[in-house]
C-alpha positions, 0 to 999 in steps of 0.5 A, a space after each residue: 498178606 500175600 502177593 502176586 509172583 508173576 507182578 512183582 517179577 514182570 514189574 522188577 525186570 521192567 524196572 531193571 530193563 528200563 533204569 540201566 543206571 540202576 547196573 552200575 552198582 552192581 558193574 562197579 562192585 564186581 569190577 572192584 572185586 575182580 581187580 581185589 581178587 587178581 592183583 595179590 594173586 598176579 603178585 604172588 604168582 612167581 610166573 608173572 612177578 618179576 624174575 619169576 621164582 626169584 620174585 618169591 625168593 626176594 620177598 622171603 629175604 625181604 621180609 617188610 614185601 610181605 607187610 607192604 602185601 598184607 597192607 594192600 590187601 588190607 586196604 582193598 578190604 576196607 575200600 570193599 566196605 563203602 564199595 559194597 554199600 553203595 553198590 548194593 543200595 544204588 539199585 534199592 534206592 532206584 526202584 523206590 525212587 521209580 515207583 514214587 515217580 522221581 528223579 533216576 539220574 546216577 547223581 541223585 541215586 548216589 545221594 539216596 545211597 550216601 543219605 543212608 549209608 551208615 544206617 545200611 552199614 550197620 544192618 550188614 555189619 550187624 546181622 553179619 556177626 550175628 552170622 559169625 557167632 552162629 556159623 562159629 558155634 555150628 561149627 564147634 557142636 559139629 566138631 565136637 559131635 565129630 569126636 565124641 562119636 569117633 565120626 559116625 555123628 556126622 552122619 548125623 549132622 550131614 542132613 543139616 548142611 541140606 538146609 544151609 542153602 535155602 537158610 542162606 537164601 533166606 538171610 539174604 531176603 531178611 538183610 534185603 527187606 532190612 535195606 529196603 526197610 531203610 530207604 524206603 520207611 526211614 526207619 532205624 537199623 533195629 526197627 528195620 530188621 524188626 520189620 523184615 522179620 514181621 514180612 518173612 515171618 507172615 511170608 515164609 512160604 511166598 518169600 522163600 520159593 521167591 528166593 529160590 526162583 530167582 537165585 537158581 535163575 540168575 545162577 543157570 543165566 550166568 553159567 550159560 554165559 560163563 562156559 564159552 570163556 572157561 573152555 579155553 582155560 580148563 582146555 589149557 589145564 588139561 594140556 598141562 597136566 598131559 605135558 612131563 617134559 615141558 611142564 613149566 613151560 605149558 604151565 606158564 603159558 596156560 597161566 598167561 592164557 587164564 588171565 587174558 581170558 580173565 580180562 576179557 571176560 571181566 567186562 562180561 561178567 560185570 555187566 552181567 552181574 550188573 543186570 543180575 544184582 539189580 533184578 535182584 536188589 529191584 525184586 525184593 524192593 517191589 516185594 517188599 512195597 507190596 506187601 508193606 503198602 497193602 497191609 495198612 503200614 504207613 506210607 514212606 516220607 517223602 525223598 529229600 533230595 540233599 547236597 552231595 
């Protein structure tokens, strides 16, 4: 099996340019990530919890602060779960419905979504703990490589963490074909993990410089834009680390500076992950039809549309 690179690409930016519903998977996702991120961060952070230093000091002589923090964060893991699913499936779930010529609206997607949600749950939950065990016992056979040859086998090992880049690119493809597997064939977690490893498998080549094309694009596309709003906050590091006599003073100041700028630059980098993770999501879609429709596996059943 093979396919065209140039069509597949064309075909998933015509899609992502034209759905923009198909973006807010991804804009949610990275809004949430940004406020998960930045609220603990603002509450531990003595320069804007109140009373600065003091707040720190009430919550080492208030032990249950601390609990009350770890539970919040708790709570924004496990609403990150749904989160992410629905995020990441949206724009899967919207290029299928596009190539098979059916209803776009965010309504519908999110019902595609939600019809498959627990069966996409499991394929991430269980092909990351297949990821867990492995990256565990890597990091184990180094250690111990480590201590038995007084650190010279890690010279050794060195040459491996050279492939963890293009291995983790492909991991991602294989949870994505997994996905769209789901969605677009009905299939059950196994059988679609099954079957995105028949594709890779019979692909390896074509899916790999695939993954490369796009991740290394995306990530110059998204450092060009980043850089304007970094400027300012390294600039107010910089100035920081040059001041002696005013040092809390500066420091204060560039940490205010850095979540303005934070906040500000939020939305931007929302919608650009937006666009990013639905070219993404679209590409390995479109990959995924091709490759399946031409090699003579069953058509998909067609979309039921169902209640929220």
């Amino acid at each position: 099996m093979s396919f065209d690179f140039g069509e597949v690409l064309a075909r998933a930016w015509g899609i992502t340019w034209k759905h923009k519903v198909l973006w807010l998977g991804g804009i949610i996702l990275t809004l949430f990530s940004f406020v998960a991120g930045l609220l603990p961060n603002l509450a531990l952070n003595p320069f804007f919890s109140p009373g600065g230093m003091e707040g720190l000091e009430r919550i080492e002589q208030q032990p249950w602060l601390f609990v009350w923090f770890i539970g919040f964060v708790f709570l924004l893991m496990i609403i990150s779960i749904p989160v992410s699913v629905v995020g990441l499936t949206i724009p899967v779930a919207g290029a299928i419905r596009h190539e098979r010529q059916a209803d776009m609206g965010f309504g519908s997607l999110l019902r595609e979504s939600l019809r498959y949600f627990w069966r996409v749950l499991g394929l991430f939950l269980l092909v990351g703990a297949i990821i867990f065990v492995v990256a565990m016992a890597f990091m184990l056979l180094v250690m111990l490589v480590n201590l038995a040859t007084f650190g010279i086998g890690m010279l050794c090992v060195m040459p491996l963490y050279c492939v963890l880049i293009p291995a983790m690119l492909l991991v991602y493809a294989y949870i994505t074909q997994g996905q769209v597997a789901i969605l677009a064939d009905d299939l059950g977690v196994i059988d679609a993990l099954k079957r995105s490893w028949e594709l890779i498998r019979e692909n390896f080549l074509g899916i790999l410089l695939l993954s490369i094309a796009i991740y290394f694009g995306l990530w110059l596309i998204n450092m060009i834009i980043s850089i304007p709003f970094m400027i300012p906050m390294y600039a107010g590091m910089f100035r920081m680390m040059e001041s002696v006599s005013s040092q809390g003073a500066v420091q204060m100041n560039w940490m205010r500076t850095t979540i303005i700028w934070m906040l500000i630059y939020a939305p931007v980098a929302s919608l650009v992950q937006g666009i990013s993770l639905t070219f993404i999501q679209t590409t390995w879609t479109v990959t995924y039809l091709r490759l399946t429709r031409k090699s003579g596996l069953p058509e998909a059943p067609a979309l039921v549309e169902t209640n929220p």
